[in-house]
C-alpha positions, 0 to 999 in steps of 0.5 A: 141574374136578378139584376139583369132581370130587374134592368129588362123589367125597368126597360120594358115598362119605360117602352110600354109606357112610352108606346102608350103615350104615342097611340091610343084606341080609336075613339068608337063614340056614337056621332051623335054622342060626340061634342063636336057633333052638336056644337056643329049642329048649332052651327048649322042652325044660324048659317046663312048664303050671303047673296048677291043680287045681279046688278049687271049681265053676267061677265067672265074671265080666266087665266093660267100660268105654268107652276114648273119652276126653271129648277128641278123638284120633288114630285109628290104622289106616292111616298118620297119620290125623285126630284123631276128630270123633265116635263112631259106636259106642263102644269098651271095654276088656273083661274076663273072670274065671274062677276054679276056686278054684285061680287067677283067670284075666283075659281082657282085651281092647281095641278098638284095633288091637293090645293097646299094649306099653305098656299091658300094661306099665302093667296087670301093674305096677299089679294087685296080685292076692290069690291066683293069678291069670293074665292073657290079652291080646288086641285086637279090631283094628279099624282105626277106634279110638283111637291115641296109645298108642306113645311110640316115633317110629315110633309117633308118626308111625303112631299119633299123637302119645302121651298119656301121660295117657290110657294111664294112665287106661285102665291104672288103669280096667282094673284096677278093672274087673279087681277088678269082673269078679273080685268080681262072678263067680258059679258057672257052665257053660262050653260051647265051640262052633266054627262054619264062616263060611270062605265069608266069609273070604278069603286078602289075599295069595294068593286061591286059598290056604287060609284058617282060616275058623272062628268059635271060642268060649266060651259062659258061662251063670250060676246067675242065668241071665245069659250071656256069649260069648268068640270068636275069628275070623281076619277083619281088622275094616277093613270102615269106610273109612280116610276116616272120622273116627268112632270104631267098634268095626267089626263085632265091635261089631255082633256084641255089639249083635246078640247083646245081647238073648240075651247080657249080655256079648260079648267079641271076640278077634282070631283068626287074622287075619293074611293074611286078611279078610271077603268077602262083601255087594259092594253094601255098604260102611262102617257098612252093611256092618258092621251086615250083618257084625254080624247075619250072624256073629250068626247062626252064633253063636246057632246053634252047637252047644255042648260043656258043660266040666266044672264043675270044670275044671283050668286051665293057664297058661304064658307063653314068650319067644320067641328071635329075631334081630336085626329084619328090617323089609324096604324092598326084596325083599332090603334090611332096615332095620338093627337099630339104626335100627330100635331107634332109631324103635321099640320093640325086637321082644320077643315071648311065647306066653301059653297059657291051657288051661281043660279040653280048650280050649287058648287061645294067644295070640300077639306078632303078626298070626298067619296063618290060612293058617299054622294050616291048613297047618301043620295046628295044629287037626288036631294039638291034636284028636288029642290031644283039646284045642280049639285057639283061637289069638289075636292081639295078646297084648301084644307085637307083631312084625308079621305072621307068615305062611306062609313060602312067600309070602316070596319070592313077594309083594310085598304089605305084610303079606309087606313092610312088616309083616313084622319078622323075616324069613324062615322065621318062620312055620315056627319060630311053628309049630314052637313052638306044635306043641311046646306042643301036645304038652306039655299 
């Protein structure tokens, strides 16, 4: 009996040591009190916008290819999900040139949930530009694309298992495809528009707290009188049920058929996302729903009012990793997964800024689901109209560290973008801010 005992002590204390190396507290330390805040602060002090005077009238080009392989797929966007049995609208890579004659700037965006790390990886190493030259990334996020782009466990397990063989193929097209849009640009006018669709936008964890409910965008006409469209908005593209098993671009795909007959080309990027979805038409759902979408966002589109840029516009680009701790993957209110398991089962929490000013219009992009309530509170628009920029903020820039939300909720909610999906802690959404504020001031 005393031996029995002894052996179920030994054993509990091997498991409660060995649950003490798999999790943790979450770390509550004031921002302010944390080393990577001020090193970032340093940081911040020396960066500068590299600039690019115009030495020619603006010029712009664009491309696109389907990313469907001719075999079937996991689809990612909801836990392990099944392989694709058909395409109920295609998805694309999409790209965009605009060229001042000073340096080429690549908008390049994909239907997939995120812009995979890896991909973006793959892209940067294999483009060889001949001159000056930017790159801007962002995903669509629809939930009902293609997977198996993250060779990480936690990735494989999420997304389906990696293929290797696809990932390069779509990473070899998007550079031709760069080269194409490039070689194809012609002289043209850039607009920007914005558009209030906030009725149809609602806040995921707290429906009574603010939510950035514009649509924002560029309006692209050439001299042969071809046109293109490049927006952002802050509403999750999961309007199709995760019981489907067809690919779709979601509604941002009935948006380009929808305004197809006016524009050549439509390019969607995820805007302020995070925390946020559509609201609107209860009587529909899936592919009804999003063809709905699609015509009514089109709608606004068509109809927005637009603000012509100069023609020959300067263009700034900068790029800033951000400093942070150790990931903070939460499982319990207070409990954290431990760095090294997290490291173990993913990709290691990397994340930048890339900024791309084209004129008065300030493009950030962001490591993450960025929260539209984050923009409004913290005021972010306000701030760039003072000093008289149009601010669009996008998700998915090729790095990825789950949500960042407004920091109130942390505490406060248990909903899986504030749990789950949140990987760096507290008080993340006021440093996000902070850091696009100082950047803000800086052009």
């Amino acid at each position: 009996m005393r031996k029995g005992l002894k052996w179920l002590s030994v054993t509990l204390l091997i498991l409660f040591i060995l649950l003490l190396s798999l999790v943790a507290p979450i770390d509550y330390t004031p921002l302010k009190n944390q080393p990577f805040y001020s090193r970032m602060l340093e940081k911040l002090d020396t960066f500068q916008l590299e600039s690019y005077p115009a030495s020619k009238d603006i010029e712009v080009g664009w491309s696109q290819f389907s990313i469907v392989p001719d075999y079937s797929l996991p689809l990612a966007g909801y836990k392990p999900r099944e392989h694709f049995t058909n395409v109920h609208d295609s998805v694309f890579m999409k790209i965009m040139t605009i060229n001042n004659g000073g340096i080429t700037a690549y908008l390049i965006s994909a239907d997939l949930l995120i812009f995979p790390p890896v991909l973006k990886d793959l892209i940067i190493s294999k483009f060889s530009p001949e001159s000056a030259s930017f790159i801007y990334f962002s995903a669509t996020h629809t939930h009902s694309s293609i997977g198996s782009w993250d060779p990480s466990v936690l990735g494989d397990l999420l997304m389906g298992e990696y293929d290797k063989d696809w990932v390069e193929a779509i990473a070899n097209k998007t550079v031709v495809h760069m080269g194409k849009a490039k070689e194809l640009s012609q002289p043209a006018e850039i607009s920007y528009w914005d558009v209030d669709v906030s009725e149809y936008v609602g806040n995921r964890i707290d429906s009574d707290s603010p939510v950035d409910g514009k649509m924002r965008g560029l309006r692209v006409v050439r001299n042969d009188s071809s046109k293109a469209l490049l927006y952002a908005l802050g509403a999750h593209p999961t309007l199709i049920s995760k019981a489907f098993t067809a690919v779709s671009a979601d509604y941002p795909g009935e948006i380009a058929k929808s305004v197809s007959h006016e524009y050549e080309f439509s390019q969607y990027l995820a805007g302020t996302v995070g925390s946020q979805r559509f609201e609107g038409f209860l009587t529909s759902s899936n592919y009804e729903l999003t063809g709905k979408v699609g015509g009514l966002f089109s709608s606004y589109i068509l109809n927005a009012p637009q603000v012509p840029l100069p023609q020959n516009i300067e263009i700034k680009t900068g790029k800033i990793h951000l400093e942070q701790g150790p990931s903070q993957l939460r499982l319990l209110q207070d409990v954290k997964l431990r760095d090294w398991v997290f490291k173990a089962v993913s990709r290691p929490l990397d994340a930048e800024l890339t900024i791309l000013q084209l004129g008065n219009v300030l493009m950030v992009g962001t490591s993450c689901d960025f929260s539209g309530e984050l923009a409004v509170v913290e005021q972010l628009e306000k701030l760039a109209n003072q000093k008289e920029l149009k601010l669009i903020i996008t998700s998915f820039n090729g790095d990825y560290t789950g949500y960042i939300t407004e920091d109130s909720h942390y505490c406060t909610s248990d909903d899986e973008e504030v749990m789950a999906l949140n990987w760096v802690g507290p008080y993340f959404g006021k440093y996000y801010a902070e850091i696009i504020k100082r950047i803000i001031d800086k052009t």
